[in-house]
DSSP file (Angstrom, degrees, kcal/mol; ACC not computed):
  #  RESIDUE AA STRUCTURE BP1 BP2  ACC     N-H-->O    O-->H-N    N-H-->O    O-->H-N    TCO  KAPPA ALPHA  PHI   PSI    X-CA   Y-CA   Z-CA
    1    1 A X              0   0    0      0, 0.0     2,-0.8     0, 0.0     0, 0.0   0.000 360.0 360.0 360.0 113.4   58.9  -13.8  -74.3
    2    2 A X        -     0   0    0      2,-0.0     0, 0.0     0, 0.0     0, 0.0  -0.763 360.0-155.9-101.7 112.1   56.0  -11.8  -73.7
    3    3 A X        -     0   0    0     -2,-0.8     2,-0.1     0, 0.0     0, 0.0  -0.106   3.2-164.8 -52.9 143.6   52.6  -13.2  -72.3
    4    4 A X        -     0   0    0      2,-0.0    -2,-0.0     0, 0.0     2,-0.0  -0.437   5.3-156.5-139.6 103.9   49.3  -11.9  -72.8
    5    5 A X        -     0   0    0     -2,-0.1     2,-0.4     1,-0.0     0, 0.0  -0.035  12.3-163.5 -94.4 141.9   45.9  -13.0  -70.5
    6    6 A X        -     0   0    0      2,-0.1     2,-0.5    -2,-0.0    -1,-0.0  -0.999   8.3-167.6-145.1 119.2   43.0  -12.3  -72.3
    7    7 A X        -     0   0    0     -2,-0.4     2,-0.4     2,-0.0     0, 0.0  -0.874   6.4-160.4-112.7 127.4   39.7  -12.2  -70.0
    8    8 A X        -     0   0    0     -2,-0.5     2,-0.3     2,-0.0    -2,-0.1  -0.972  11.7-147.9-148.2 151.7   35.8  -12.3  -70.9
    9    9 A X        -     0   0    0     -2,-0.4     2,-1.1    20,-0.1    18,-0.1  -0.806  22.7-136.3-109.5 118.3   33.1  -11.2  -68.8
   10   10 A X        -     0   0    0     -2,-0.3     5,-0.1     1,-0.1    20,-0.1  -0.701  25.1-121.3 -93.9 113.5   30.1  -13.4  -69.8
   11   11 A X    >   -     0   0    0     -2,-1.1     3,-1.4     1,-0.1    19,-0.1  -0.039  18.7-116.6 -55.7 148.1   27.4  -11.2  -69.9
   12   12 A X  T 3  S+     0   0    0     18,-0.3    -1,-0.1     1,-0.3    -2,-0.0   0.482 109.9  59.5 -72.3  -4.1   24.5  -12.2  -67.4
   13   13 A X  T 3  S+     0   0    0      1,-0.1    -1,-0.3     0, 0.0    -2,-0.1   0.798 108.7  47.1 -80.7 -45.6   21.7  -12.9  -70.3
   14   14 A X  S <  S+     0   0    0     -3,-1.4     2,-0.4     2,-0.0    -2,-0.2  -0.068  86.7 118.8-127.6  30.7   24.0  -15.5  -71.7
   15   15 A X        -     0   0    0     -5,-0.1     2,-0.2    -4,-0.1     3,-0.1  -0.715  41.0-173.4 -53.7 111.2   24.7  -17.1  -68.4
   16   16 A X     >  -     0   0    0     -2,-0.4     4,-1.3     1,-0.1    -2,-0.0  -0.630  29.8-121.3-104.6-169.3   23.6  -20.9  -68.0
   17   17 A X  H  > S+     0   0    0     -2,-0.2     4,-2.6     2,-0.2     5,-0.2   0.646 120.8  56.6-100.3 -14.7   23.9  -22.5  -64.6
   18   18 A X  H  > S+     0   0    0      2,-0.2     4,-1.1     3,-0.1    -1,-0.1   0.808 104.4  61.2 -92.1 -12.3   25.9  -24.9  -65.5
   19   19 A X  H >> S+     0   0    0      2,-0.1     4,-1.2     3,-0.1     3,-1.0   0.960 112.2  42.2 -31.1 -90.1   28.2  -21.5  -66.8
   20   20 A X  H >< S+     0   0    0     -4,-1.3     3,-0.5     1,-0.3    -2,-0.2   0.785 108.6  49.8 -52.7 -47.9   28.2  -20.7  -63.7
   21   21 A X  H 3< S+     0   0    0     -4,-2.6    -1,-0.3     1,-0.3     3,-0.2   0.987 117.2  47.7 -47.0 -47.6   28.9  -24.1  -61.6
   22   22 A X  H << S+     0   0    0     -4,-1.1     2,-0.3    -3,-1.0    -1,-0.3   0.573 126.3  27.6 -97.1  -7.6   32.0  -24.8  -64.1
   23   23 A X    <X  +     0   0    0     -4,-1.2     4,-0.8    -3,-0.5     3,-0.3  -0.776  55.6 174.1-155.3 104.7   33.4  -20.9  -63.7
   24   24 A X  H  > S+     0   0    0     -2,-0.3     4,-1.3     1,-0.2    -2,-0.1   0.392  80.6  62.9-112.9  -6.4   32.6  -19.5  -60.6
   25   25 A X  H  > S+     0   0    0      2,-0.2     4,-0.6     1,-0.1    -1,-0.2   0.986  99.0  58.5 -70.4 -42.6   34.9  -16.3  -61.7
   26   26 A X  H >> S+     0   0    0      1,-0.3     4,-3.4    -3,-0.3     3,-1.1   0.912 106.8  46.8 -61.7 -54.3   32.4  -15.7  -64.7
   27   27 A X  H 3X S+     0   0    0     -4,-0.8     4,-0.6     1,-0.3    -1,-0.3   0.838 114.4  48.4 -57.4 -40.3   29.4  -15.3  -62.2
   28   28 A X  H 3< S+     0   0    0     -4,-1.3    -1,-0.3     2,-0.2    -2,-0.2   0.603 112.5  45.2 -81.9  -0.6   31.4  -13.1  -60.2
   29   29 A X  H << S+     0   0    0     -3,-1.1    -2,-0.2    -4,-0.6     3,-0.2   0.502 108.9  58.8 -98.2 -54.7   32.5  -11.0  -63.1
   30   30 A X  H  < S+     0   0    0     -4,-3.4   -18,-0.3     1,-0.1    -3,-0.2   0.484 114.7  33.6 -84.1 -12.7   28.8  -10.8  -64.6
   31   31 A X  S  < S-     0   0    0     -4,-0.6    -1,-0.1    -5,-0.3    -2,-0.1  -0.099  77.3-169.8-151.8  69.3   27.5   -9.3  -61.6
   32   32 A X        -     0   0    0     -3,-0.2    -3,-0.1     1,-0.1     5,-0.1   0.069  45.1 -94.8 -34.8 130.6   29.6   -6.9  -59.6
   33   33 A X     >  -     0   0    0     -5,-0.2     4,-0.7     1,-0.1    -1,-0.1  -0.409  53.7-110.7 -55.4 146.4   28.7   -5.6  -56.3
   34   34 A X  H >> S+     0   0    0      1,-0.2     3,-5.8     2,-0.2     4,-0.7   0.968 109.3  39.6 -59.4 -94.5   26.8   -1.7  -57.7
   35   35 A X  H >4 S+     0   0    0    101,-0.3     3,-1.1   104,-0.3    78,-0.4   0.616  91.9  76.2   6.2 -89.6   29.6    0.4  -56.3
   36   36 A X  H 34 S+     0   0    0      1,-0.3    78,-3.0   100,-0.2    79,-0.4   0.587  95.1  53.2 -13.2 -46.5   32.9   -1.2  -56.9
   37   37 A X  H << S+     0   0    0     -3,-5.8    -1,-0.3    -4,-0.7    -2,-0.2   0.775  90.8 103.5-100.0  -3.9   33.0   -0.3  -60.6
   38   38 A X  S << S-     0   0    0     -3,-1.1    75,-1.6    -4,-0.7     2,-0.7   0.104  77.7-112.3 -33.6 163.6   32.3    3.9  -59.8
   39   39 A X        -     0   0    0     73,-0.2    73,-0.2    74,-0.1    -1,-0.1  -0.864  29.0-120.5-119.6 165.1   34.8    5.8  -60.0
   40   40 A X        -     0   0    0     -2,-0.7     2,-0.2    -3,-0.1     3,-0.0  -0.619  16.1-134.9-100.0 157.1   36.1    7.3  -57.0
   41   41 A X     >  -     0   0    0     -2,-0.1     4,-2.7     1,-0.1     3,-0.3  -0.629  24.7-117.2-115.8 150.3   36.4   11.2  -56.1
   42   42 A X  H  > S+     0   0    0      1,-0.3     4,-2.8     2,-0.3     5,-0.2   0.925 118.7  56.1 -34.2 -74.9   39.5   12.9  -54.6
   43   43 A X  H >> S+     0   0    0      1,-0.2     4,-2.4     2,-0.2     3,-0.9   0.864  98.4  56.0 -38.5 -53.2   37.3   13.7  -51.7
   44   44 A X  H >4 S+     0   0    0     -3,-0.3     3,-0.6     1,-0.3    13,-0.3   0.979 107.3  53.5 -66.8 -59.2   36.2    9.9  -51.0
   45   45 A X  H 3< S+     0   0    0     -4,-2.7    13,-0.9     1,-0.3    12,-0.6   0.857 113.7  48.2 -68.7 -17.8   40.3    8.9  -50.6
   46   46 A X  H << S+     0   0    0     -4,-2.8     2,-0.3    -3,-0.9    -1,-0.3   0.968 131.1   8.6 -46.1 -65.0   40.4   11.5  -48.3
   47   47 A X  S << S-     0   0    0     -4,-2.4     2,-0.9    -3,-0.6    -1,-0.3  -0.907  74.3-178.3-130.3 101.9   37.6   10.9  -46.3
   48   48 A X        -     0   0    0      7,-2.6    -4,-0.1    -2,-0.3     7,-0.1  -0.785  23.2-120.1-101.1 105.2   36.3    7.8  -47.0
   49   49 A X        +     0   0    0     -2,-0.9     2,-0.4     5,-0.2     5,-0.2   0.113  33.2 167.8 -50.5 162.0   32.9    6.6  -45.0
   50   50 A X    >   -     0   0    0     85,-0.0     3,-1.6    84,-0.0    82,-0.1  -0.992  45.3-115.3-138.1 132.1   32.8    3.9  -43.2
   51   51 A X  T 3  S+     0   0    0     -2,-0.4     3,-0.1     1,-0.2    -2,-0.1   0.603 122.8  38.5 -83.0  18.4   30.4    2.4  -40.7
   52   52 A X  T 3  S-     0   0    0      1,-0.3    -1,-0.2     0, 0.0     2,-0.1   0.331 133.4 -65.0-128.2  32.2   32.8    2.7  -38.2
   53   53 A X    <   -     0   0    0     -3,-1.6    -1,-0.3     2,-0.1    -2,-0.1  -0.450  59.1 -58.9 124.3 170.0   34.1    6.1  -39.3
   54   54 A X        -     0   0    0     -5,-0.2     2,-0.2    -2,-0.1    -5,-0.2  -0.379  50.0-154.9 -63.2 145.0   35.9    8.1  -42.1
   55   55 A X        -     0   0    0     -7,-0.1    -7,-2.6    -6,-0.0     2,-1.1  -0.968  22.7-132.5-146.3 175.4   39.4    7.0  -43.0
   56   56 A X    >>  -     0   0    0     -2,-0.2     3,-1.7    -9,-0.2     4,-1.7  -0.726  23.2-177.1-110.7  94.4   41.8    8.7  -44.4
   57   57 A X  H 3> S+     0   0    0     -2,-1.1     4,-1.5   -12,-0.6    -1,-0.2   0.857  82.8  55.5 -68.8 -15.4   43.0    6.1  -47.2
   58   58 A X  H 34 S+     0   0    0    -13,-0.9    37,-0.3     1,-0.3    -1,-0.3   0.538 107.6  41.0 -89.2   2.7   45.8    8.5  -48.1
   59   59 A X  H X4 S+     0   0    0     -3,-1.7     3,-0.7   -13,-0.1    -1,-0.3   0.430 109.8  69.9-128.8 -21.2   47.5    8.8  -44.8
   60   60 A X  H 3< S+     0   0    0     -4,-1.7    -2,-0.2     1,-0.2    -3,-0.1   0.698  95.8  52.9 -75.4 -30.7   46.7    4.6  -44.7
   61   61 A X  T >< S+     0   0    0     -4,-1.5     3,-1.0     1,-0.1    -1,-0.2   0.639  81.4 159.0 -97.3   3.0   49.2    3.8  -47.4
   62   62 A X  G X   +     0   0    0     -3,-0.7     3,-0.6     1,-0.2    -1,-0.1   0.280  69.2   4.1  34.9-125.1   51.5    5.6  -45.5
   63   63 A X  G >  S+     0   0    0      1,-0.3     2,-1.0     2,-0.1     3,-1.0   0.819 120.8  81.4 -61.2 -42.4   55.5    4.5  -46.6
   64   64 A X  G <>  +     0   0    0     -3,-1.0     4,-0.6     1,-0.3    -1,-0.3  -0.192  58.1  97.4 -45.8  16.5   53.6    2.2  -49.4
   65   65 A X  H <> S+     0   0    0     -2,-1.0     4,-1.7    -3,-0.6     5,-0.4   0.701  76.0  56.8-102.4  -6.4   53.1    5.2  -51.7
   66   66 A X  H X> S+     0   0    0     -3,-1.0     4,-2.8     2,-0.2     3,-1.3   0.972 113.3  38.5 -49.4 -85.0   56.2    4.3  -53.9
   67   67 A X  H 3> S+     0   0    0      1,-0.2     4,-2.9     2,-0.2     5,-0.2   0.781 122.0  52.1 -49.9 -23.2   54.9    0.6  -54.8
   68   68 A X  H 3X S+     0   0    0     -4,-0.6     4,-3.6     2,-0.2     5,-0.3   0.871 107.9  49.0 -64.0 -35.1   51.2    2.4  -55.0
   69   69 A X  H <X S+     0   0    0     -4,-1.7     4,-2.3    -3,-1.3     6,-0.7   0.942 110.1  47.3 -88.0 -44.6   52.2    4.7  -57.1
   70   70 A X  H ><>S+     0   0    0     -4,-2.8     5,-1.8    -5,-0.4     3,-0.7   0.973 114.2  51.6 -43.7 -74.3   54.0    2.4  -59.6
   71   71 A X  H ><5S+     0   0    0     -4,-2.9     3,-2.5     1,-0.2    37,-0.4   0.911 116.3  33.0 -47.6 -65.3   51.4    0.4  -59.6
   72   72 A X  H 3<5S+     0   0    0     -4,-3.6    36,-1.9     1,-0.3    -1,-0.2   0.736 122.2  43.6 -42.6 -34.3   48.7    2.9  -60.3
   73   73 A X  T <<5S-     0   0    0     -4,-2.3    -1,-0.3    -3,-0.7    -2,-0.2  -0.036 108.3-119.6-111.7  22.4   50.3    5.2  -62.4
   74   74 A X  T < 5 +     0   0    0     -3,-2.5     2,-3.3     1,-0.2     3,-0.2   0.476  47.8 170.5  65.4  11.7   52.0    2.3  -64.4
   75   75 A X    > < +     0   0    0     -5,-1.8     3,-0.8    -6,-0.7    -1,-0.2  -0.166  19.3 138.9 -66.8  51.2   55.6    3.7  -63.3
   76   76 A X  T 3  S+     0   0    0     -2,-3.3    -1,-0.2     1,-0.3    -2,-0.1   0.731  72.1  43.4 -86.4   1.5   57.7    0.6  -64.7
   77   77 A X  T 3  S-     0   0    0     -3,-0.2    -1,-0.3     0, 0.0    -2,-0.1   0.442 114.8-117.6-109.8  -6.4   60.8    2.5  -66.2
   78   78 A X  S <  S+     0   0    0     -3,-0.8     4,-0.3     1,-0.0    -2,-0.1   0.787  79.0 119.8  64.2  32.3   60.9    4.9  -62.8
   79   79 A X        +     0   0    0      2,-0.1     4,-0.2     3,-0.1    -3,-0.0   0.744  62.2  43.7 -80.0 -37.6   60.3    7.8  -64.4
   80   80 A X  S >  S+     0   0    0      2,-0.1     3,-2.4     3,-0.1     4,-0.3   0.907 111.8  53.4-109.1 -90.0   57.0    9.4  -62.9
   81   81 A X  T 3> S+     0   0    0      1,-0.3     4,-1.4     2,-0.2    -2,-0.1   0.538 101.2  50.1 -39.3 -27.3   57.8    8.7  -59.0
   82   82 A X  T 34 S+     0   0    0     -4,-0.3    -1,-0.3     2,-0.2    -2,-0.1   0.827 117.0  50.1 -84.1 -14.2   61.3   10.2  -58.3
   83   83 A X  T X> S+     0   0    0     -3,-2.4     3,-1.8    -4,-0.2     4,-0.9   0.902 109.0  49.7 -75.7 -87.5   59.6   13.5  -60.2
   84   84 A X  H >> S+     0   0    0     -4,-0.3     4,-1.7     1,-0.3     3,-0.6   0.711 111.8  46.2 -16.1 -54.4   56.6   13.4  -58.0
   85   85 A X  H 3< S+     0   0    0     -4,-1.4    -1,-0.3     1,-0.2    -2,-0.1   0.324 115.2  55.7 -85.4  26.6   58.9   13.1  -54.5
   86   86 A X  H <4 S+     0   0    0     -3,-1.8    -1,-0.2     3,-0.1    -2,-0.2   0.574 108.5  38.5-100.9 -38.2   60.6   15.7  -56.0
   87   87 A X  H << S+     0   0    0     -4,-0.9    -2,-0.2    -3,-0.6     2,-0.2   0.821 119.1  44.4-118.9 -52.2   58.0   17.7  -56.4
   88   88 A X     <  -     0   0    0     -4,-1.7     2,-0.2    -5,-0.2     6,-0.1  -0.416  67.0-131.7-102.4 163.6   56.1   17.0  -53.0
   89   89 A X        +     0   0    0     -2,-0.2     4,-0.5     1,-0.1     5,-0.3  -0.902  69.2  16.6-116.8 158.9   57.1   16.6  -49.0
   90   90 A X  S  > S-     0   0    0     -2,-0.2     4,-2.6     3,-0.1     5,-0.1   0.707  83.6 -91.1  57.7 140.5   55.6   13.5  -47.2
   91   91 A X  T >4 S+     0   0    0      2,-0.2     3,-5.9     1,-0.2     4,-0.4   0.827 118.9  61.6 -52.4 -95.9   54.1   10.2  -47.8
   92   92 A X  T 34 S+     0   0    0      1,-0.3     4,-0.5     2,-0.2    -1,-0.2   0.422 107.9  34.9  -4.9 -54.6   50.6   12.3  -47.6
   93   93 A X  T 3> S+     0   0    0     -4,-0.5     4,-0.6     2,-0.2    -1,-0.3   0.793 113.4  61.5 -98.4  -7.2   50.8   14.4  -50.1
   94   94 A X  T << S+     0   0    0     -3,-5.9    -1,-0.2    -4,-2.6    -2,-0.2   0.876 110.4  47.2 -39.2 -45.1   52.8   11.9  -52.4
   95   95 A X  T  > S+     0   0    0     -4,-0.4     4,-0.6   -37,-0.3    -1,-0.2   0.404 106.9  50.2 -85.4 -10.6   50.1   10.0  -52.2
   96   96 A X  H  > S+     0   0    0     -4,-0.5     4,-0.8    -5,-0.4    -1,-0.2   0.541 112.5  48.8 -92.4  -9.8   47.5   12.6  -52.8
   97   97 A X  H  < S+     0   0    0     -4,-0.6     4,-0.5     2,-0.1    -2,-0.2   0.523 112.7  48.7-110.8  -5.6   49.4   13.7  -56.0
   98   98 A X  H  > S+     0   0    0     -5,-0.2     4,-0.9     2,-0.2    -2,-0.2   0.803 116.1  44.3-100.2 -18.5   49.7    9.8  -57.4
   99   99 A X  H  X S+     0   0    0     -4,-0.6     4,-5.6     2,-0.2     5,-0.4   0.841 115.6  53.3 -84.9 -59.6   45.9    9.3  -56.6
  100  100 A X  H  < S+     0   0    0     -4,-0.8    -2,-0.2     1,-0.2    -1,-0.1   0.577 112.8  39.7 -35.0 -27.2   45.4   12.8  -58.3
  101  101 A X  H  4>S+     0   0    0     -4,-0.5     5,-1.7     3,-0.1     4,-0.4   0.699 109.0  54.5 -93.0 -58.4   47.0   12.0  -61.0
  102  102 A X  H ><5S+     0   0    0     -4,-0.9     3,-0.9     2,-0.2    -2,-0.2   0.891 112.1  54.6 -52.9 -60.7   45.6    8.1  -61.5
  103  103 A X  T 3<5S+     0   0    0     -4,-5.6    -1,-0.1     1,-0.2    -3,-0.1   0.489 103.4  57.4 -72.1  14.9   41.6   10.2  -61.2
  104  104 A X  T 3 5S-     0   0    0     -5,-0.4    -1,-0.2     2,-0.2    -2,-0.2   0.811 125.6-107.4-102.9 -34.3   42.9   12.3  -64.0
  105  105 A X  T < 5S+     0   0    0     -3,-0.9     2,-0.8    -4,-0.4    -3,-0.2   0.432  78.2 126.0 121.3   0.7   43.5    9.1  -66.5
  106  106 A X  S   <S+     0   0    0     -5,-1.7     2,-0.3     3,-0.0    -1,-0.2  -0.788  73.7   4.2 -89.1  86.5   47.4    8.9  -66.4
  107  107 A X  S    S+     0   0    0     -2,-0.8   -34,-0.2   -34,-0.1   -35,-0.1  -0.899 109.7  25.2 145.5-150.1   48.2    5.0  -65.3
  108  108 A X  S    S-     0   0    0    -36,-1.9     2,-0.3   -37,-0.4    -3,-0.1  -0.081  77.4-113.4 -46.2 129.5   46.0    2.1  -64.7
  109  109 A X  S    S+     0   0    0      1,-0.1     2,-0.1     2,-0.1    -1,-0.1  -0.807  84.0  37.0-117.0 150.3   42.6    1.8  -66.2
  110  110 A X  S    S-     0   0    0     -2,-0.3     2,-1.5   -73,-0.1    -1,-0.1   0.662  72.3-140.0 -90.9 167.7   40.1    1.7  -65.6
  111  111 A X        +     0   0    0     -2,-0.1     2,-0.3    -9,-0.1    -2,-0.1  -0.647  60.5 126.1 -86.4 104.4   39.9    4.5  -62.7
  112  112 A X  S    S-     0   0    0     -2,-1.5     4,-0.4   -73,-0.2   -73,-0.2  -0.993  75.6-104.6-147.0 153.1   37.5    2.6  -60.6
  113  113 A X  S >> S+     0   0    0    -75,-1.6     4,-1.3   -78,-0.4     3,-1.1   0.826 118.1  55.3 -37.4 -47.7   37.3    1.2  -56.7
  114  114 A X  H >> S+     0   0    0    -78,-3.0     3,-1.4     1,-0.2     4,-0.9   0.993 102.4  55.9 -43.4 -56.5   38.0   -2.4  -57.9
  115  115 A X  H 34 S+     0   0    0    -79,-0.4    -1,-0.2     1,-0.3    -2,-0.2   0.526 111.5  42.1 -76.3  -0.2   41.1   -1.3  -59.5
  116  116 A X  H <> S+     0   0    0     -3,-1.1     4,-0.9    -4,-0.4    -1,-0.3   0.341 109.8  53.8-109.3   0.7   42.4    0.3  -56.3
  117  117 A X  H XX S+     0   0    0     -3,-1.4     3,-4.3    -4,-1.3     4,-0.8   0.872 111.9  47.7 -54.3 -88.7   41.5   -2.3  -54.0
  118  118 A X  H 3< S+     0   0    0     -4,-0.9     4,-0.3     1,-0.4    -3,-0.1   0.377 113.0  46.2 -56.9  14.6   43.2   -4.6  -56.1
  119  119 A X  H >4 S+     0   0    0     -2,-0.7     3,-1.4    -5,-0.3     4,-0.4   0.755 108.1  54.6-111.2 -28.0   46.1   -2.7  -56.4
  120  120 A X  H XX>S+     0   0    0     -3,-4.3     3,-2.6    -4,-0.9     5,-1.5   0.992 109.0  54.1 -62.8 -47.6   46.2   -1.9  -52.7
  121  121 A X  T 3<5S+     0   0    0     -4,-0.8     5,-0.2     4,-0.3    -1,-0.2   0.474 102.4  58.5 -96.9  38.3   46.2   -5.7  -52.2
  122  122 A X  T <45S+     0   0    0     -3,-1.4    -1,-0.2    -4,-0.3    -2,-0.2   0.206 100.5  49.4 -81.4  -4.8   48.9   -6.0  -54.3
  123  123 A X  T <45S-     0   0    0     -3,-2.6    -2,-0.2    -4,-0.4    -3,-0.1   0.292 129.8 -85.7-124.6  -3.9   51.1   -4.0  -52.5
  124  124 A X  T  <5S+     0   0    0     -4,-0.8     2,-1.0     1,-0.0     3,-0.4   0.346  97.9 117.0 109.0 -12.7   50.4   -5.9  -48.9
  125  125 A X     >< +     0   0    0     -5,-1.5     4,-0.6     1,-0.2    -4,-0.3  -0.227  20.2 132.2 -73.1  39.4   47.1   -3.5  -48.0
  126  126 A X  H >>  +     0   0    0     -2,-1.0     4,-2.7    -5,-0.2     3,-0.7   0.923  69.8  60.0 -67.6 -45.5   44.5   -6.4  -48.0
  127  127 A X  H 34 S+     0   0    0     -3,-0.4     4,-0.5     1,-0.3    -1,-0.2   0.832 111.8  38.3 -48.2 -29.0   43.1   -4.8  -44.5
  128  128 A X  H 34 S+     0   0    0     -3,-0.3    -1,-0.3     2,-0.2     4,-0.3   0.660 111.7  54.4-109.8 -12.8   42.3   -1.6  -46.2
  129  129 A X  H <X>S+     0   0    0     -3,-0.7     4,-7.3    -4,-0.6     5,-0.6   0.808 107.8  53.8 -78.5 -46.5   41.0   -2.7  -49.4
  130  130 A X  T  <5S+     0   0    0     -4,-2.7     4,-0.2     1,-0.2    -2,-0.2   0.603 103.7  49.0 -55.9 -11.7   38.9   -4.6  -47.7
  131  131 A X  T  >5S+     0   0    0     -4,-0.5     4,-0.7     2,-0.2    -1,-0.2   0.450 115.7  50.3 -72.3 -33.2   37.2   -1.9  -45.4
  132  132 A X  H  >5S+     0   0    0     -4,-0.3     4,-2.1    -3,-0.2    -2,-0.2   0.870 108.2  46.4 -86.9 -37.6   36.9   -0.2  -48.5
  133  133 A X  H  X5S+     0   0    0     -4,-7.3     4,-1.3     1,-0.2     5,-0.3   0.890 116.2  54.6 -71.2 -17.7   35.2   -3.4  -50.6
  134  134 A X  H  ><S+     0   0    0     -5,-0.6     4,-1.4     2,-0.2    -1,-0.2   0.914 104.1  53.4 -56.9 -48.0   32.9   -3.7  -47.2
  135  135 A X  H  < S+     0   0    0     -4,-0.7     4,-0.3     1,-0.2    -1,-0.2   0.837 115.4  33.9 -74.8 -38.7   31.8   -0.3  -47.4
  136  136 A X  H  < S+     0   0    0     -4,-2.1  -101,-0.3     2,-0.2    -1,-0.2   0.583 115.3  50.2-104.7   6.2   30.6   -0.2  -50.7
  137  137 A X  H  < S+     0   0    0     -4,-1.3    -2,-0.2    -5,-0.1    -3,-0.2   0.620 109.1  54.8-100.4 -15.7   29.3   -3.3  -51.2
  138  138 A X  S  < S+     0   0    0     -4,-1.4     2,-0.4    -5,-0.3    -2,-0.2   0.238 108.6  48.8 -85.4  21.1   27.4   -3.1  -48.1
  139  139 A X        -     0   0    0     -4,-0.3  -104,-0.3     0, 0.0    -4,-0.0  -0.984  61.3-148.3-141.0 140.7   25.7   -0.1  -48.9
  140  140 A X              0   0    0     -2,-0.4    -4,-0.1     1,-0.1    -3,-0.0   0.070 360.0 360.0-129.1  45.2   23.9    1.3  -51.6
  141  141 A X              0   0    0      0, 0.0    -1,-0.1     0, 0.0    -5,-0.0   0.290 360.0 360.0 -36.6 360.0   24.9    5.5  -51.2
């Protein structure tokens, strides 16, 4: 049996409030923090600001680049990850070539900040997606 979830984002013109009381997803959906849908640069998962410093999101997912990199890179048949740790030494740069890879267009779409938040806190990395949704939704860079 295969499912399929079907989503619509009710555009913010065709909003009522009583939209909004009865679907509180729709309202959050129709206006996203600025940021959040960019897409993010090689550099930023390097060094990613912070207001209490850079971090290094690729050295953060540490042991967690297997399940990242499935996720991101769609990897359900195991195909794309044993080539890739093949191919690389270290979590670091595993994770720099599955991130690499993701900002090219190969996996999960779209390549935007949401979509690696949620995928980091799918994989048990709610503390670091969240540093990351902090940083750019509190800021307007």
């Amino acid at each position: 049996i295969i499912q399929y979830s079907v989503y619509y984002i009710v555009p913010p013109t065709t909003a009522t409030s009583a939209d909004s009381s009865s679907s509180p997803s729709s309202t959050h959906l129709s206006s996203p923090p600025t940021r959040m849908n960019e897409r993010p640069t090689l550099p930023e998962l390097l060094s990613f600001p912070t207001h209490s410093g850079a971090i290094d999101i690729t050295s953060k997912v540490g042991m967690k680049y297997m399940k990242l990199g499935t996720l991101l890179l769609e990897d359900n048949d195991g195909s794309i990850m044993p080539t890739i740790e093949f191919e690389c030494t270290g979590c670091i740069q595993i994770t720099i070539e599955v991130l690499s890879r993701w900002l090219r267009g190969k996996g999960k779409q779209p390549v935007t900040w949401r979509t690696l938040t949620d995928s980091l806190k799918s994989i048990g990395l709610s503390p670091l997606a969240s540093s990351i949704e902090h940083s750019l939704t509190s800021s307007s860079r």
